[in-house]
C-alpha positions in Angstrom: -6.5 19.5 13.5 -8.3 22.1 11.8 -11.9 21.4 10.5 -10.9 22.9 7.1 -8.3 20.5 6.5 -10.1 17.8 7.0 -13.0 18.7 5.0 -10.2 19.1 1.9 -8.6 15.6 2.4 -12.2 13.7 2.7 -13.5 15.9 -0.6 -10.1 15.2 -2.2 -10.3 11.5 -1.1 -13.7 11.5 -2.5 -13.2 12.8 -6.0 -9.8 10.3 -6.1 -12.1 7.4 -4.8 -14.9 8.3 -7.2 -12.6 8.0 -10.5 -10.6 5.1 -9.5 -14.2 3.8 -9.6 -15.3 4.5 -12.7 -13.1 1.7 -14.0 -12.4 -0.4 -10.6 -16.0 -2.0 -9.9 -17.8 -2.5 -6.9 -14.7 -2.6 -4.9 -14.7 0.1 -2.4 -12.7 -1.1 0.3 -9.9 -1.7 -1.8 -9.9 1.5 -3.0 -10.0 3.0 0.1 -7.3 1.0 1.3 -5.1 2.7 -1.7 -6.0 5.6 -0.7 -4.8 5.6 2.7 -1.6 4.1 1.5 -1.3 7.0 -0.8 -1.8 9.6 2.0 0.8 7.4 4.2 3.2 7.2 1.2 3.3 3.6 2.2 3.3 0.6 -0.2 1.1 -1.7 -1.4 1.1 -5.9 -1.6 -1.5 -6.9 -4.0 -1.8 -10.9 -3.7 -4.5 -12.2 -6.2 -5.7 -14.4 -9.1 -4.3 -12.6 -12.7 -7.2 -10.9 -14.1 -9.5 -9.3 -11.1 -7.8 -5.6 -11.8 -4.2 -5.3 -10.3 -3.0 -3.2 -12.9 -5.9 -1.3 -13.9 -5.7 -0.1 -9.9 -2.8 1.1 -9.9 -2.6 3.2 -13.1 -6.3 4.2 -12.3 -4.4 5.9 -9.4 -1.7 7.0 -10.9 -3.8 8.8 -13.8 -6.5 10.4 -10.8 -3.6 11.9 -8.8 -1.3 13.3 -12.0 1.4 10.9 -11.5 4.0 9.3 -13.8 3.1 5.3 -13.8 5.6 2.7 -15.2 5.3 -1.2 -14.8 7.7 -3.3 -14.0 7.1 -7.0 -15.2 9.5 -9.1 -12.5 10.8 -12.2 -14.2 13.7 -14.4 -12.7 16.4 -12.7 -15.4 15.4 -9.4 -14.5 18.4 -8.0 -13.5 18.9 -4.9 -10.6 20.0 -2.5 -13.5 16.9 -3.0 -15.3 15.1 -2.0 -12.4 17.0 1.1 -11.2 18.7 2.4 -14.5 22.2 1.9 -15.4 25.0 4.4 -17.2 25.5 3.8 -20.8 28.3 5.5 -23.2 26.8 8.4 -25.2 29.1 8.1 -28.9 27.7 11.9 -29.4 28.9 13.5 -26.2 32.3 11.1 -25.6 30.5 10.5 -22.1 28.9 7.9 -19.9 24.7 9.3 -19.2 22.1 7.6 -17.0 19.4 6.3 -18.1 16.8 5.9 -15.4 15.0 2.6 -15.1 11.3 2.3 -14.2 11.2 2.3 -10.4 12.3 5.9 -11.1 8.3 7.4 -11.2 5.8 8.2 -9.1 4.1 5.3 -9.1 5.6 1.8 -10.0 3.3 -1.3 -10.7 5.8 -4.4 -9.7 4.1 -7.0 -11.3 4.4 -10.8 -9.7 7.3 -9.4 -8.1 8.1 -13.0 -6.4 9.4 -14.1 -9.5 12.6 -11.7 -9.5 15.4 -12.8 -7.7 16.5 -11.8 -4.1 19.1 -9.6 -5.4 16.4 -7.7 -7.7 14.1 -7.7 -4.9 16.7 -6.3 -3.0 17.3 -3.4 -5.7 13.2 -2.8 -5.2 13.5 -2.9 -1.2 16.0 0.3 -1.5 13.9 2.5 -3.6 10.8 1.3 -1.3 12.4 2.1 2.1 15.5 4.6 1.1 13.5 6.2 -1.7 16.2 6.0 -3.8 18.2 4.1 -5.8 22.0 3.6 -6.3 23.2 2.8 -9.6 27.3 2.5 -10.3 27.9 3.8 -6.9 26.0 7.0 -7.1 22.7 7.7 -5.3 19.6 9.0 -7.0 16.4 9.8 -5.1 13.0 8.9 -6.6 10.5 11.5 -6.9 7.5 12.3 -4.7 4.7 11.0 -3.4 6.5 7.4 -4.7 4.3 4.6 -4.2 4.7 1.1 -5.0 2.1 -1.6 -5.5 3.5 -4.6 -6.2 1.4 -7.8 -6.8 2.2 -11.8 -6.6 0.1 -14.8 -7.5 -0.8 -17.1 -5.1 -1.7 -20.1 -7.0 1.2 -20.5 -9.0 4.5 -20.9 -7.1 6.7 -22.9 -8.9 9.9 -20.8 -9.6 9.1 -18.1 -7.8 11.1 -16.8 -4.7 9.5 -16.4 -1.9 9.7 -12.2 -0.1 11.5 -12.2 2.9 10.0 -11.1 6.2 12.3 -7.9 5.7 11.0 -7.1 2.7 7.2 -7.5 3.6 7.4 -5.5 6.4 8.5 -2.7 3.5 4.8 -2.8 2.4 2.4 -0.5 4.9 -0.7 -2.7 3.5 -1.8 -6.5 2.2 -4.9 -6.1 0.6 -6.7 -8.5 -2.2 -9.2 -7.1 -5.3 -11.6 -10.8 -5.0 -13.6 -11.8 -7.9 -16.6 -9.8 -9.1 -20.3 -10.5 -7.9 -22.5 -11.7 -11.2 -24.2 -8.3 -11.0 -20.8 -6.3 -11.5 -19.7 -8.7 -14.2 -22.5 -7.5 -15.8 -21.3 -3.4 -14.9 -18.0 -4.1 -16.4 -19.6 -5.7 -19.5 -21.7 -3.0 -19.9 -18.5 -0.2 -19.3 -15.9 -1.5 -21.5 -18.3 -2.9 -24.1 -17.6 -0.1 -26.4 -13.9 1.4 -25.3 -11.7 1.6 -22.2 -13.1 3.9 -19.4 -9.1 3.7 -18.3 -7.8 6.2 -21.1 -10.8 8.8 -20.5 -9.6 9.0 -16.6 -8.2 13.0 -15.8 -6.3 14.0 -13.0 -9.1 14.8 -9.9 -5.8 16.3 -7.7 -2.4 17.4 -8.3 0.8 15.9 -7.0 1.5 18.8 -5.1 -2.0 18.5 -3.4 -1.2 14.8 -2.4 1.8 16.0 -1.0 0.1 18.5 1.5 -2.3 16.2 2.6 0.0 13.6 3.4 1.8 16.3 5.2 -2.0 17.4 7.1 -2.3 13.7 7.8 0.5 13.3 10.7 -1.5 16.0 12.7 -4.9 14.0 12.8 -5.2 14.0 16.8 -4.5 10.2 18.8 -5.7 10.2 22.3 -3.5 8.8 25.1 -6.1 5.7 25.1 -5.9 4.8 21.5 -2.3 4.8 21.5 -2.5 2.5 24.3 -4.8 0.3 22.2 -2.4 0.3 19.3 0.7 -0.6 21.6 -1.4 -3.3 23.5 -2.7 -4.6 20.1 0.7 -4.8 19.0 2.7 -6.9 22.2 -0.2 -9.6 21.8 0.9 -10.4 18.8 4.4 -10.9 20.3 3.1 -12.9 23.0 0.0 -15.0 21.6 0.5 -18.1 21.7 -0.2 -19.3 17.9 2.3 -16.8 16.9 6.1 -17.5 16.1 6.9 -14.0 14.6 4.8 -10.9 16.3 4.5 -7.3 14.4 7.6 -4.9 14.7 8.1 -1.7 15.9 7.9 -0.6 12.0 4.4 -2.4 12.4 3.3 -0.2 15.2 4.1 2.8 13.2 2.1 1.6 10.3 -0.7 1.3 12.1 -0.9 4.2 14.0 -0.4 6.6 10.2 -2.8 4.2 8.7 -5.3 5.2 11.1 -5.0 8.7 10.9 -5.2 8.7 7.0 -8.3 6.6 7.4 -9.7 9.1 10.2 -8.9 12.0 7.5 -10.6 11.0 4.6 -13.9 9.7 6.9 -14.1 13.4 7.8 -12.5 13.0 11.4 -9.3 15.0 12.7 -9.1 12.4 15.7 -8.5 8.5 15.6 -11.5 6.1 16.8 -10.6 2.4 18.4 -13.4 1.6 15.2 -10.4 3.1 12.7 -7.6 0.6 14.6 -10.0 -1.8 13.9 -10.4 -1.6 10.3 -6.9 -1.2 9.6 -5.0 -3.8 12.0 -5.6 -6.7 9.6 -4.2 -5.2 5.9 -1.6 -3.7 8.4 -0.4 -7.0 10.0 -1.5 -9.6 7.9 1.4 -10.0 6.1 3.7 -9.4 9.6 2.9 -11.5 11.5 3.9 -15.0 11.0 1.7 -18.1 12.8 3.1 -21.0 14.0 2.8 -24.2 11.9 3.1 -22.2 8.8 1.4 -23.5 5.3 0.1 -22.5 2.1 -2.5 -21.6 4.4 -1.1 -18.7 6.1 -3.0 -16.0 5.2 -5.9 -17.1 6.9 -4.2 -18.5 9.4 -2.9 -14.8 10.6 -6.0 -13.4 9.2 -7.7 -15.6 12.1 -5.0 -14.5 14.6 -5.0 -10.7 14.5 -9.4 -11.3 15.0 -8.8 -13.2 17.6 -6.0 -11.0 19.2 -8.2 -7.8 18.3 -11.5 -9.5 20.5 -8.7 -10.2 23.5 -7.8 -6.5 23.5 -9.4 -4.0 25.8 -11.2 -1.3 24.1 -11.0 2.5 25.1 -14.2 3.7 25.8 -15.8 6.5 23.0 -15.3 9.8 25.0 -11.5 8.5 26.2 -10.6 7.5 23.0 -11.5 10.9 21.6 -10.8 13.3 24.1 -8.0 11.6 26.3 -9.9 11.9 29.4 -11.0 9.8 32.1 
């Protein structure tokens, strides 16, 4: 991969990561997470307490990348229609038009999507994985880069329905915002005291530029060795023992763009075992399933993929770069 390219995606990445931050405090990783799920056109599970900045994230994104946002707020009446669009009759014309529902932009916000019903989660799960919708028979396709970050509470569960593994492995990352230190309390106090830094946010890149840099990010160069390491990482979850349910092939995949958008926007046109590293647990987390399931899992798999990662040989430096021996 040319050096050029690379040098565009990590300034592009930068000025994207910079803005987000203006209103998103102290919370780098997370927005650096986004941003490789943006450059992998992949979607985002947001699991968190209300109030830490789910929202603000993703229309922080949407506004720094020149994207249509719309929010969806998932409730259990919520019907597929409302999501995708439906045809009404137009009196004027003497003729049926579609009007296009929310999941029909650039960037949705599903919010506390665990409280729609399977059959409007299964609406969602086709635009997610199809990128498109069908609506009275017909197909429509969404419009690109289409991203999705949809968001669930884990404290409250009651009438809620839980997502099905198929429709978790739809989601390229599981990441959570966390509560913020007393000393950025204090910054947000001190930035929205007076107005919303939210509405002041301008486009740093276009769609169109998002679009050629997700393209740039499938040539990013994966030694021989670091593919190995992905494949390896991936059958020991399969075949640990606290595991029920390892990672899928879809899993392997994941992981392997994940990496190479992270590689990009650190500057790199080749994978490191280091990048594997830093993206196998937002990856998996939410894949994998461990055995004597709880309320608990999470952690439980969170402690699992660690504990897989340490058991897995890693290439050496100059191999994982170059491919030699």
């Amino acid at each position: 991969m040319e050096d050029a390219i690379v040098h565009e995606i990590r300034e592009a990445a930068i000025k994207v990561k910079e803005n987000v931050e203006l209103v998103i405090v102290s919370k780098s990783e997370v927005v650096e997470l986004a941003i490789v799920a943006l450059l992998c056109e992949g979607h985002i599970l947001i699991e968190d307490v209300p109030g830490v900045g789910k929202t603000v994230l993703a229309k922080a994104l949407a506004r720094s990348i020149g994207c249509s946002f719309r929010r969806i707020q998932c409730t259990p009446d919520l019907l597929p229609s409302d999501i995708t669009g439906t045809y009404v009759y137009n009196q004027r014309t003497s003729d049926f038009e579609f009007r296009p529902g929310p999941v029909i932009s650039q960037v949705v916000l599903a919010d506390e999507i665990n409280r729609a019903t399977p059959r409007t989660q299964s609406a969602l799960l086709e635009a997610m994985q199809e990128r498109q919708v069908t609506a009275e028979g017909e197909t429509k396709p969404l419009p690109r880069p289409f991203l999705v970050l949809a968001t669930q509470n884990p404290i409250e569960l009651e009438g809620t329905f839980p997502l099905p593994e198929a429709q978790l492995d739809r989601f390229l990352l599981k990441i959570e915002i966390g509560y913020p230190s007393i000393e950025d309390d204090r910054l947000i106090l001190s930035r929205f005291r007076q107005s919303d830094p939210l509405e002041e946010l301008s486009p740093v890149i276009s769609p169109d530029e998002l679009l050629k840099m997700q393209a740039a990010c499938r040539e990013v160069h994966i030694a021989d060795d670091v593919e190995d390491y992905i494949i390896r990482i991936i059958h020991a979850t399969r075949t640990h023992d606290a595991v029920q349910l390892g990672a899928s092939p879809r899993a392997m995949l994941a992981l392997y763009n994940a990496s190479q958008a992270l590689a990009a926007i650190r500057g790199r046109g080749f994978v490191t075992p280091d990048d594997i590293k830093y993206m196998v647990t937002p990856v998996l987390i939410h894949r994998i399933i461990p055995k004597s399931e709880s309320r608990l899992r999470g952690y439980k798999a969170g402690q699992t993929i660690k504990d897989i990662v340490d058991s897995v040989f890693v290439p050496v430096e100059e191999e994982a770069v170059t491919g030699e021996e």
